[in-house]
N, C-alpha and C positions, 0 to 999 in steps of 0.2 A: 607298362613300364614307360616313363618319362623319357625324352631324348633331352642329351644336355643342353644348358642355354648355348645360343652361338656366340661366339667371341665378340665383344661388340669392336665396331669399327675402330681405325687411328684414327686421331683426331686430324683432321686437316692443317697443314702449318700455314702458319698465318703470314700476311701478308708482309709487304716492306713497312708500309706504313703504320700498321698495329704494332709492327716490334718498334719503331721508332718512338712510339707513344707509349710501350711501355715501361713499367714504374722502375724496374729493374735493370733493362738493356738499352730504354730510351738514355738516361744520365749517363751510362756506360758509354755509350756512340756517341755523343754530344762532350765530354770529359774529354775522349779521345782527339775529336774532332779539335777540339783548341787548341789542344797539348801538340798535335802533330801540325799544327798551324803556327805555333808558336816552335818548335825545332825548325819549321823550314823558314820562319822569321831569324832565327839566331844564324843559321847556317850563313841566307844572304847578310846578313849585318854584319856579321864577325869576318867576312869575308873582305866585304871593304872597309874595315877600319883597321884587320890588319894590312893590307895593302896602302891604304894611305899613311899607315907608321913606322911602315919598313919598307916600300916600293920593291917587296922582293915576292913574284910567283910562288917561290919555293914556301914559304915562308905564308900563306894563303895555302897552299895544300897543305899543310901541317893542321889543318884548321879540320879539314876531313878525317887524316889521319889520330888527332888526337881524341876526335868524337866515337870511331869508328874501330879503333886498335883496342881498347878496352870490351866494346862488343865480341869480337873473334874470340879472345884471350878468357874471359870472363862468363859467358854464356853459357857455356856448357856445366862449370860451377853452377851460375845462377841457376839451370834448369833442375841439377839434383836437388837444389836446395827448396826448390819450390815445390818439388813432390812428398816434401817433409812439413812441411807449414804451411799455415793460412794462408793461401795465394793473395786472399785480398789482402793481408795486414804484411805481407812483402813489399807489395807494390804500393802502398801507401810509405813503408818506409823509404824505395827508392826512387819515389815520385820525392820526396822529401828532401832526400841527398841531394836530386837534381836541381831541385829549386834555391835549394840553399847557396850550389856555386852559381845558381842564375841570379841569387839576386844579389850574392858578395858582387859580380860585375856591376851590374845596374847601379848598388848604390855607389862603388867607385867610380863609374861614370858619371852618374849624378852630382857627386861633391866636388870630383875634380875637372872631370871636363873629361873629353877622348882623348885630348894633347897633354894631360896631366894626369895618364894612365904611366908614363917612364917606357912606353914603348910596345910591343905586340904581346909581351908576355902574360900579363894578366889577362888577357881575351882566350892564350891560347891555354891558360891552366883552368878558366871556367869550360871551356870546352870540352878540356880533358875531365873535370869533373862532373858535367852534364853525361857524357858518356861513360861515365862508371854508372851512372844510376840506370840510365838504359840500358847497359847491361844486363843489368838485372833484371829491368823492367821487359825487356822485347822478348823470353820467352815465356815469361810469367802472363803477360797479357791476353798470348795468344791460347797459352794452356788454359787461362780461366774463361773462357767461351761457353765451353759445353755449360757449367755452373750456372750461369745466366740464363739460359733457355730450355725450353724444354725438347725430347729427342730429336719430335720431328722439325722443328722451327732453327735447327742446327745450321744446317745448310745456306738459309736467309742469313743468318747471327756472321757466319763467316763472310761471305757477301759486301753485307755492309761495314764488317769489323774490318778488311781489305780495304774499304772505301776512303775509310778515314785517314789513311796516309794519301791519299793521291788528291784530298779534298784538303789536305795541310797541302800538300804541295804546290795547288793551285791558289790557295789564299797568302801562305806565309809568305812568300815571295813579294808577291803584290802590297801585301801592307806593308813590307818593310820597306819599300820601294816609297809607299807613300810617305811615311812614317820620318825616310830619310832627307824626303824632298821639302818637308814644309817642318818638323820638330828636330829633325834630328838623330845620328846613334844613339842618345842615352836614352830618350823617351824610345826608341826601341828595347833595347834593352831590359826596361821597365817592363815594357807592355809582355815580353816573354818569359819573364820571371811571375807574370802576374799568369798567365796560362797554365803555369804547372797549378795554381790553385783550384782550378774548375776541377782537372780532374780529380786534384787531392777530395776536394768536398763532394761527386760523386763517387769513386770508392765509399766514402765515411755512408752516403746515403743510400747506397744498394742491399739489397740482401742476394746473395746467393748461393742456392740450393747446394745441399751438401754432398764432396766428393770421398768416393771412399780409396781410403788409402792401405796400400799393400803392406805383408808387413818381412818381405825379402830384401833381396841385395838393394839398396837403394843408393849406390853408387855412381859416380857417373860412367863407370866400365860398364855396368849393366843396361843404361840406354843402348851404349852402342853393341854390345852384346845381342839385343832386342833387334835392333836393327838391321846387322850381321846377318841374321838367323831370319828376314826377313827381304827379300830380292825386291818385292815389289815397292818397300820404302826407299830402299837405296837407290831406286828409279824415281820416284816420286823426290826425293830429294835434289837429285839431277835436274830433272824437269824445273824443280823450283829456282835452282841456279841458275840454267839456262833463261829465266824466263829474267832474274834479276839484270842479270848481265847484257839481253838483248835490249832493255831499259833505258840504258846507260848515255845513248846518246842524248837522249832529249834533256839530262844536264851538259854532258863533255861536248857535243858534237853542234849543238844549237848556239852555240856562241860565232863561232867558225863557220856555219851553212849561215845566222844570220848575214855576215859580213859578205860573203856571196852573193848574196841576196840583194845589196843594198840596202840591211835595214841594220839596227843600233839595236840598244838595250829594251826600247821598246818593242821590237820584234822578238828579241827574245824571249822576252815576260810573254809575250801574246801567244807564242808557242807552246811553254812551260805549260801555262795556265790553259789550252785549250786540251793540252793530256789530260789534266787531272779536272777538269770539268769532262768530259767525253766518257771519262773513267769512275767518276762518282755516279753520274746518272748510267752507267752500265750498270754497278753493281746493284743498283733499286731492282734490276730487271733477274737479276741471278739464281733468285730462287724462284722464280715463276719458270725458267730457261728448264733448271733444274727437274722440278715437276713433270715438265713435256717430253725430258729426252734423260739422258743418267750423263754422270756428272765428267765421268770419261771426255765424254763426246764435246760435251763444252770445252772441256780442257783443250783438246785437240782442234776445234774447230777455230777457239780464239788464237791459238799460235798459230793458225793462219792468219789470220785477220791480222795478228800486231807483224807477221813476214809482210804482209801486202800493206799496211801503214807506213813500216819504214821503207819499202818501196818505194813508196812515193813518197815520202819528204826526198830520199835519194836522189828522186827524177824532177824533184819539180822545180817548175822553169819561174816561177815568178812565188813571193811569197804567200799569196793565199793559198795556195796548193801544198805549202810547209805545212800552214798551220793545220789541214783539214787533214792530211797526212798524220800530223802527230795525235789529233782527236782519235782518226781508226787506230793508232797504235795502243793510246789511251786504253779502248773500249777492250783492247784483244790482250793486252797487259793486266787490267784486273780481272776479266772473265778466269782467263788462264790460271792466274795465281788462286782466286777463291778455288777452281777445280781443283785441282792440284792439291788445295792446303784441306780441301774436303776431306780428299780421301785418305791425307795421312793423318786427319783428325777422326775418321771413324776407324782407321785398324787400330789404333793407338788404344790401348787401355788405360784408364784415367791416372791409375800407380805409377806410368812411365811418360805422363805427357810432358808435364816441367821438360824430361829430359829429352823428349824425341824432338818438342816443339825449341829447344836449345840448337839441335843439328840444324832446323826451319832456319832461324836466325842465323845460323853461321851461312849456310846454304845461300839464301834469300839477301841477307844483306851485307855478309862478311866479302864477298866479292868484290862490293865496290871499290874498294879503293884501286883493286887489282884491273879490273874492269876501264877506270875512266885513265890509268896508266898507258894501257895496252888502246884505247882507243884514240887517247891523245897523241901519242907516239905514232900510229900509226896516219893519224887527220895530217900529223905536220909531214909527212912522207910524200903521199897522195892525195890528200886532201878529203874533208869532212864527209865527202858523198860516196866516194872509191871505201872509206873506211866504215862504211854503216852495212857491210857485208857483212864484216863479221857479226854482228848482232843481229842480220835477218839471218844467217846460217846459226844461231844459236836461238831466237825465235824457231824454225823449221827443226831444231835439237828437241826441245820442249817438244814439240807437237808431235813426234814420232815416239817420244817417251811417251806420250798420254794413249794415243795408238797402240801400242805394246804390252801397255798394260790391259786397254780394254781386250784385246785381241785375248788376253794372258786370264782375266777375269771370265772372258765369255766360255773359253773352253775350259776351265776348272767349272763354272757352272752346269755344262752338260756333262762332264766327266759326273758330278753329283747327282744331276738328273737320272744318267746311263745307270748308276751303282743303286741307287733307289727302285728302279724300278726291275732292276734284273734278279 
């Protein structure tokens, strides 16, 4: 009698740099990488031209609020919506949406000038319209990951798929910065209307592996139904809040510690952009971290890292110690979120991701506004350093979440173990 063949091995997941080369997820990441380059190009741009046509603050936060208020309201729609339809032919239509109020701006800037816009309203209705399609888009995005890759290479995909907001982050800024100092707002403008194209024409050129759909309640009560029924999401949710929220200052709080400092806008950008460079090249490192140790552990180990970052921008006495500071936050900011976004990406079954990966987004980026409120409020009280407590006690939140749950996963494991072998 024959013994059966042995299982052959999992394949080994592959590296940062093969997924980045590949034909599928390479254009995926690079698509991304513009597009989030170009939102944090609009964000700076729209920012100072509505202030220079209205000289009113309030009136520049509306700018967040109207990008950001359709995400909260809208996401959790979009997510049901996405567990019903071709994720990718969504997100081509509200990559579409987006571009279309990006580039009604552009070309009214272009014909008429910024001073012959009739005032801040038409900057802030393309913003309100750029945030309807993100909407849509930011839990669609995140749901179509697993699609793109294969099991084991999942973990890398999220990694770098994290990356790409903090490597717009780092760039968008910066070019608008340039953009405004030698061409202009409108040739801004342009150039972020011209962003959403890359991605649009990666969508059109991917293929990705087909998801199977459920064929139950597919309501958006039944995500949160799922989730409900579900303790260790509603933690891993938290966790992802906390981890949004303790963010926060290195846009609200780095205007205010620059001025501290003795440095200008140039300090600031130098700050900005040493988070999201610290933080792009972490995630290269995410899934090799991954492979040596389980994915808990990262989560929790980087909410130290990004407690001891803003630490020190807190404490530091002259400005290169800001910026080295916001780098460790950087590094301990997207470690944390890929972990985090791991684990509520493998309990998730694919029938419910649209909707689980909708609560991500509310979770993850529906805070801000509520966030840079409560931190500004609190900087103009006691000032920028005294108020970045609240965000390492909300970093130190996240990492007791990640703790809790490993703690929570290791003894359901021997509980399994114990029952198997008794």
């Amino acid at each position: 009698m024959t013994s059966p063949p042995a299982p052959s091995p999992a394949a080994a997941p592959r590296s940062s740099w093969q997924l980045l080369t590949d034909r599928t997820f390479g254009p995926w990441f690079w698509g991304n990488v513009t597009s989030n380059s170009g939102n944090w190009l609009f964000n700076v741009t729209a920012a100072i031209v509505v202030f220079e046509l209205s000289g009113s603050a309030l009136l520049v936060g509306m700018v967040s609020v109207a990008q950001f208020l359709p995400l909260v309201l809208l996401s959790p729609l979009a997510g049901a919506i996405s567990d019903r339809v071709d994720r990718r032919r969504l997100l081509l239509a509200s990559q579409a949406f987006a571009a279309t109020a990006a580039a009604t701006i552009a070309v009214a800037a272009a014909v008429l000038g910024i001073d012959g816009l009739g005032g801040p309203w038409p900057v802030l209705a393309a913003a309100f319209g750029i945030g309807l399609g993100q909407a849509v888009a930011a839990p669609t995005l995140n749901a179509l990951v697993p699609a793109l890759v294969e099991d084991q290479d999942l973990e890398g995909a999220i990694g770098l798929t994290s990356s790409t907001f903090n490597i717009g982050r780092a760039l968008g800024p910066a070019t608008s910065g340039l953009l405004l100092a030698t061409v202009g707002a409108e040739t801004a403008f342009v150039v972020n209307a011209a962003s959403f194209v890359v991605l649009i024409v990666a969508l059109l050129v991917i293929r990705t592996r087909p998801s199977p759909r459920g064929s139950g309640d597919r309501s958006v009560r039944a995500g949160l139904a799922f989730v409900r029924r579900t303790p260790a999401l509603w933690m891993v949710l938290l966790g992802v809040g906390a981890l949004g929220f303790a963010a926060d200052p290195m846009i609200t709080l780095a205007p205010p510690l620059a001025a501290e400092l003795d440095g200008g806008d140039t300090l600031v950008a130098t700050m900005v952009s040493s988070f999201g460079i610290a933080a792009s090249i972490a995630a290269l490192w995410f899934g090799r971290l991954q492979r040596a140790t389980d994915t808990l552990s990262i989560a929790a180990g980087a909410a130290g890292i990004l407690a001891l970052g803003l630490t020190t921008v807190a404490a530091a006495p002259v400005a290169g110690v800001a910026i080295a500071g916001f780098a460790v936050t950087g590094v301990g900011f997207v470690l944390g979120v890929a972990g985090l976004t791991t684990v509520l990406q493998r309990r998730t079954p694919d029938e419910l991701r649209g909707r689980v990966m909708a609560l991500w987004t509310v979770a993850f980026l529906g805070n801000r506004p509520v966030a840079a409120a409560i931190d500004g409020a609190v900087a103009d009280l006691i000032g920028p350093r005294l108020a970045m407590i609240l965000a390492i006690a909300m970093a130190l939140t996240a990492g007791w979440v990640a703790l809790r749950l490993r703690r929570d996963a290791t003894g359901q494991s021997r509980r399994t173990a114990s029952s198997g072998t008794s």
